[in-house]
C-alpha positions in Angstrom: 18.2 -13.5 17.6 16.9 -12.7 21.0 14.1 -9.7 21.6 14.5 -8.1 24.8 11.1 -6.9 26.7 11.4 -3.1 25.7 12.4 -3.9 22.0 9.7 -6.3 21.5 7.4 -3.7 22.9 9.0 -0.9 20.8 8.5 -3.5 17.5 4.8 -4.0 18.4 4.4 -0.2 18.0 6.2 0.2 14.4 3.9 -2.7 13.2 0.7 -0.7 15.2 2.1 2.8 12.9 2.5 1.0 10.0 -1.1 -0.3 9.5 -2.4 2.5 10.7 -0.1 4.5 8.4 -1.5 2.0 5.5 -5.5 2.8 6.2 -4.9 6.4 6.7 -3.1 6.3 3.2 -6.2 4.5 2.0 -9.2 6.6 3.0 -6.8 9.5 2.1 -7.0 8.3 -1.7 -10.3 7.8 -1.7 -10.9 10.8 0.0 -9.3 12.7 -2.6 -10.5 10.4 -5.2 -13.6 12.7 -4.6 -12.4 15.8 -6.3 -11.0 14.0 -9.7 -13.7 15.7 -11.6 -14.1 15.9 -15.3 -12.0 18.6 -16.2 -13.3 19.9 -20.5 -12.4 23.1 -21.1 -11.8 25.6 -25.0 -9.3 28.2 -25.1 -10.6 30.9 -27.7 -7.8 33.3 -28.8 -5.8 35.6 -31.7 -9.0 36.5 -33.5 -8.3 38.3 -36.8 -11.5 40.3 -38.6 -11.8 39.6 -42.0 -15.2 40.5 -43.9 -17.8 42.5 -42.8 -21.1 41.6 -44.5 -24.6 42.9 -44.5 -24.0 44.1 -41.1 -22.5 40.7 -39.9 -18.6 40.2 -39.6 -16.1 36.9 -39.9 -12.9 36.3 -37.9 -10.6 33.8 -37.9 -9.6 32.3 -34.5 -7.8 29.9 -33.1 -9.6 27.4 -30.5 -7.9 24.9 -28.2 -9.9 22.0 -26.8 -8.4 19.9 -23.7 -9.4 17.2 -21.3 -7.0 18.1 -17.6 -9.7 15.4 -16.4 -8.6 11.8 -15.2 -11.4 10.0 -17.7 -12.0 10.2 -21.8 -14.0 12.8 -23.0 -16.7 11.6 -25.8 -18.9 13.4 -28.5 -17.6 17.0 -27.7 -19.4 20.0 -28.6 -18.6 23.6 -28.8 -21.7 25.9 -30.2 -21.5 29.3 -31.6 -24.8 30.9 -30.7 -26.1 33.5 -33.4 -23.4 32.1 -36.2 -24.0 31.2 -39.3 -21.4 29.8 -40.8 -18.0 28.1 -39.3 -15.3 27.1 -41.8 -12.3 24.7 -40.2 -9.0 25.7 -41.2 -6.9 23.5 -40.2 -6.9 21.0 -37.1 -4.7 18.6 -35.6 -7.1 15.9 -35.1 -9.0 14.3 -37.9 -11.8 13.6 -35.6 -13.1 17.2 -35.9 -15.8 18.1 -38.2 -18.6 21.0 -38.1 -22.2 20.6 -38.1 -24.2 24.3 -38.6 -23.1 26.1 -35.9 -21.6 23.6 -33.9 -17.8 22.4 -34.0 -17.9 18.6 -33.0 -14.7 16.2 -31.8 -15.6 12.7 -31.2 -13.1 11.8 -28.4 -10.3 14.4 -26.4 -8.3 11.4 -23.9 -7.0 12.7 -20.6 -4.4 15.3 -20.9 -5.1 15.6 -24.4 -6.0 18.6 -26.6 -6.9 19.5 -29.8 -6.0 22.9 -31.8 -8.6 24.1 -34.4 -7.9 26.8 -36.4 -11.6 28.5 -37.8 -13.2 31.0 -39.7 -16.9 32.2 -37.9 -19.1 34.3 -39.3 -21.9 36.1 -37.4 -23.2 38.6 -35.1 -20.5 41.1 -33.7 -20.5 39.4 -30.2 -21.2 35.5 -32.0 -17.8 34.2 -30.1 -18.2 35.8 -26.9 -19.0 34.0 -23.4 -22.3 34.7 -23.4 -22.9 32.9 -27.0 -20.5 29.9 -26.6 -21.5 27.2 -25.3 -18.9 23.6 -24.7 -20.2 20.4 -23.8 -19.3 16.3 -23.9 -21.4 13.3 -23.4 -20.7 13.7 -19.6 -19.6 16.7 -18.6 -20.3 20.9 -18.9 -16.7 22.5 -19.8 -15.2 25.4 -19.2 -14.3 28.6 -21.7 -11.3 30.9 -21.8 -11.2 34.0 -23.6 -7.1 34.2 -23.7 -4.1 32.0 -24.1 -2.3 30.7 -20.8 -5.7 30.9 -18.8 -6.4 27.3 -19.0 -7.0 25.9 -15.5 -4.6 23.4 -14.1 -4.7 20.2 -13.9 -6.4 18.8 -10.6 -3.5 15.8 -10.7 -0.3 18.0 -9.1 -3.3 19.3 -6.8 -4.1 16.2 -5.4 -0.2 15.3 -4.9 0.3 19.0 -3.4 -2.7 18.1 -1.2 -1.7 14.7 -0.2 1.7 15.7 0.5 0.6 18.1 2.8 -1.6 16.1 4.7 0.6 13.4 5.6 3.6 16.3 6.5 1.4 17.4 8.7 0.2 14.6 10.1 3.8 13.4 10.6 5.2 16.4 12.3 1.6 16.7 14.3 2.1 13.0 15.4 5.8 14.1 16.1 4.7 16.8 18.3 2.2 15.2 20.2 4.3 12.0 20.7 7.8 13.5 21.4 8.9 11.2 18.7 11.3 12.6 16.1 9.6 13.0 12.6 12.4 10.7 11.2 12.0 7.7 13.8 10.5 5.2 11.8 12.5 5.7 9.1 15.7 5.3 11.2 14.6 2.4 13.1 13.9 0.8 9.3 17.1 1.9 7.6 18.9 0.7 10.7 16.9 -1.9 12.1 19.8 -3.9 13.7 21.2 -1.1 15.1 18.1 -0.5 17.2 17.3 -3.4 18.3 20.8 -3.4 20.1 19.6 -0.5 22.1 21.3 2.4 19.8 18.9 5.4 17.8 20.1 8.2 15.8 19.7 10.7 18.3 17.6 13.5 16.1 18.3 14.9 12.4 22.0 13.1 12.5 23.2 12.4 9.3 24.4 9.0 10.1 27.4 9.0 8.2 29.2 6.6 10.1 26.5 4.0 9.2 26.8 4.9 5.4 26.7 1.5 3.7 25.8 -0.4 6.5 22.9 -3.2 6.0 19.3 -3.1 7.8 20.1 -6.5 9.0 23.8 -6.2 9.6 24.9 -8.0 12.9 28.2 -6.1 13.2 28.1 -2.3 13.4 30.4 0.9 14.0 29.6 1.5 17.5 28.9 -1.7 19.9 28.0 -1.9 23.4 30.3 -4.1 25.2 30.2 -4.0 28.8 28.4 -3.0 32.2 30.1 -2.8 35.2 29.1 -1.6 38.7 31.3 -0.1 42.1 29.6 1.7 44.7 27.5 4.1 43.7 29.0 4.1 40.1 27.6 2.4 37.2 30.4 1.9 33.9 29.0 1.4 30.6 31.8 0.3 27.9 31.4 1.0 24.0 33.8 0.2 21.2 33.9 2.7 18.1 35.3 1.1 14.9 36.2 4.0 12.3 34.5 3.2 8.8 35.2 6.3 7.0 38.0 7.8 5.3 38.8 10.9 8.0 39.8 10.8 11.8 37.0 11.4 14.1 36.6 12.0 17.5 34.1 9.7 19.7 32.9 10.7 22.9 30.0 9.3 25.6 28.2 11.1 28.2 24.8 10.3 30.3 21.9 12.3 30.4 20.0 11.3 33.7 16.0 10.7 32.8 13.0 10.7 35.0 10.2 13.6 35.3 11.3 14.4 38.8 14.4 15.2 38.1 13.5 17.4 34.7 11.4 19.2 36.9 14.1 20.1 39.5 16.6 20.7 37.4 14.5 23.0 35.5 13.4 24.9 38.7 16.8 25.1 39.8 18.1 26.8 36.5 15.3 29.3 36.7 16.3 30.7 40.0 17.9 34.4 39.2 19.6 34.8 42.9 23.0 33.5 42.1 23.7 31.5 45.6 20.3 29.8 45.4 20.4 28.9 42.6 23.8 27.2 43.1 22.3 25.3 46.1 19.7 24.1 44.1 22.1 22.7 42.0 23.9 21.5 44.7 21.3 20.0 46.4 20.0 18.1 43.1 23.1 16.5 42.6 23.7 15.6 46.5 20.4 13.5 45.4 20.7 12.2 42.1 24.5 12.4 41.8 26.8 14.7 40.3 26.8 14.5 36.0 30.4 13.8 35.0 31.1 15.1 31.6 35.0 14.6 31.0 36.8 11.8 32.6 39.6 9.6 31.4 38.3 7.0 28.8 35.2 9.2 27.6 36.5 10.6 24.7 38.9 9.1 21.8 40.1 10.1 18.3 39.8 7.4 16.0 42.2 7.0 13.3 40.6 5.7 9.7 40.2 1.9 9.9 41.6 1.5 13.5 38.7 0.8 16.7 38.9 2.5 19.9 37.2 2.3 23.2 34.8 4.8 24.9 33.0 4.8 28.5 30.4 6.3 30.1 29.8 6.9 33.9 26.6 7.4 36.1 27.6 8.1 39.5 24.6 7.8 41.8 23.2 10.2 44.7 21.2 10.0 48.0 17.8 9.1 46.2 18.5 7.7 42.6 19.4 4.1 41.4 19.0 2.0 38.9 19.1 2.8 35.0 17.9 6.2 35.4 19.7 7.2 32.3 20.6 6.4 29.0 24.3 7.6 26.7 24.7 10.5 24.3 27.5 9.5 21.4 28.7 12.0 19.9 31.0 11.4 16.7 32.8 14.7 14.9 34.6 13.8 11.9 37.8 15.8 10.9 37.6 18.5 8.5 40.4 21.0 7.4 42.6 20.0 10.7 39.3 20.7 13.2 36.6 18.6 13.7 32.9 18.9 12.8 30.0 17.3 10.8 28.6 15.2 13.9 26.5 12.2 13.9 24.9 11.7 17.3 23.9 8.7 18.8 21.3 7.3 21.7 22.3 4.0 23.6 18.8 3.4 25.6 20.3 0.7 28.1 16.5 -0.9 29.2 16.0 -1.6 25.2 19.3 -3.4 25.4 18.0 -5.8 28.2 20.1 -3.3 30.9 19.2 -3.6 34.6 20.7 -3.5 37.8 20.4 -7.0 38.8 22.7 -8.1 35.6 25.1 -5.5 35.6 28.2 -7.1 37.2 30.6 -5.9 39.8 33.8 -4.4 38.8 35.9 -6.4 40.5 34.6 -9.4 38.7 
């Protein structure tokens, strides 16, 4: 398997995002790590009055102790300040027992929780916040005063959080790199592919490599030729038809190069008609006239059949070389019209492309 210079180089920087990938990862769990606090709460609700006595009262009330934390709870408490009597009910743990005032559980596991049904007697206000107090061996807990206002578990938090940070991260790198959010992944699902020279140009849905292997040698569209007359450079592509529908195949070159963004983008932005057409003009006089549609560019590919496709770069006054790489564009058929494209990128200097290989036409 031979590397070409721009592929090795291009492989050099998916192993340089990977590891890096891998220790942000890293100090992003522990950095979250930080906030897996102990997490003890009681949920106090449907208290009933029963017995007023001597100017102190009994209810009944149902309490509902639970551990959202990442670590065992031990030797819980919950005390009833000014109460003088608690009665358990019934309870759905046997490790709960009450000790004067104080209603004990020895051990609540993470994501457990224990429901305690009780009868306290008391001052008026003896369960209120003020005169309830929950505790474990470890941690201070938290008290609710209604059901459905327990607090959420910090777990989908964290996932929410880390999530977010590497979406952003992704699309920030993205932005600031020009690279396509999805670029790694592509160049590892299709690894071959790429190292031929081809990339899923953007958010394609690559349905014509459906199926196809990471490591396959053979592969739907292959570059085949270059070929070079006058001012003209040929590139040839064969187009093998995989899936179940006709589709059309076609091949055009985008010219490349800062310069020639830059007037092309001036150009465009002149309002006054006639200039503006000269500046056009005068662009391609230099860098050569883009030819969209000429014979051999564009083929429909019947199911299992193989067709071929060409691109063409004609050259100006200033520009040479491989200035340029090849848009594919494949639509598959749909209802008698075509649609559903994949769209393709054939990057000739990652293919080992240059001028002084690229052989003469009549050859």
């Amino acid at each position: 398997m031979c590397f070409h210079g721009g592929y090795m180089q291009e492989t050099i920087k998916i192993l340089i995002a990977a590891v890096i990938t891998f220790f942000i990862t890293f100090a992003l769990n522990k950095f979250f790590s930080l906030f897996r606090y102990r997490q003890l709460y009681a949920t106090i609700y449907d208290d009933i009055e029963d017995v007023y006595s001597g100017g102190r009262r009994a209810k009944s009330s149902t309490i509902v102790i639970g551990n959202k934390g990442k670590d065992k709870e031990c030797d819980i408490e919950l005390f009833f300040k000014n109460t003088c009597y608690i009665e358990i009910i019934s309870c759905d743990s046997l490790g709960a027992v009450v000790d004067g005032n104080c209603l004990k559980i020895d051990r609540i596991l993470s994501g457990e929780r224990v429901r305690v049904s009780v009868i306290i007697e008391g001052d008026e206000e003896s369960n209120s916040r003020k005169n309830v107090r929950l505790r474990s061996a470890d941690a201070k807990g938290s008290l609710f005063f209604k059901y459905g206002r327990e607090p959420v578990g910090l777990g989908p938090i964290i996932l929410v959080l880390s999530f977010l940070a590497v979406f952003v991260g992704w699309m920030g790198y993205g932005i600031v790199t020009g690279v396509a959010p999805d670029h790694f992944y592509n160049k590892a699902r299709y690894w071959s592919l790429y190292e031929k020279g081809f990339e899923l140009d953007g958010m394609t849905a690559g349905r014509l490599m459906t199926g196809i292997s990471p490591t396959a040698q053979k592969h739907p569209i292959e570059f085949i030729e270059a070929r070079k007359e006058n001012s003209y450079i040929i590139l040839v592509f064969e187009v093998e038809n995989t899936t179940l529908v006709a589709m059309k195949a076609s091949a055009e070159v985008d010219i490349q190069g800062d310069e020639y963004e830059g007037r092309r983008s001036a150009a465009h932005r002149v309002l006054d008609n006639k200039k503006r057409d000269d500046a056009i003009g005068e662009l391609w006089a230099d860098y050569g006239e883009p030819i969209f549609r000429y014979e051999g560019s564009e083929a429909v590919v019947e199911p299992g059949s193989k067709s071929k496709i060409v691109a063409i770069r004609k050259h100006g006054k200033i520009s040479s070389g491989i200035d340029f790489v090849v848009r594919i564009n494949v639509e598959f058929e749909d209802g008698g019209s075509y649609g559903d494209m994949d769209r393709y990128l054939f990057i000739p200097k990652l293919a080992g492309i240059n001028e002084d290989n690229i052989k003469p036409l009549s050859e």
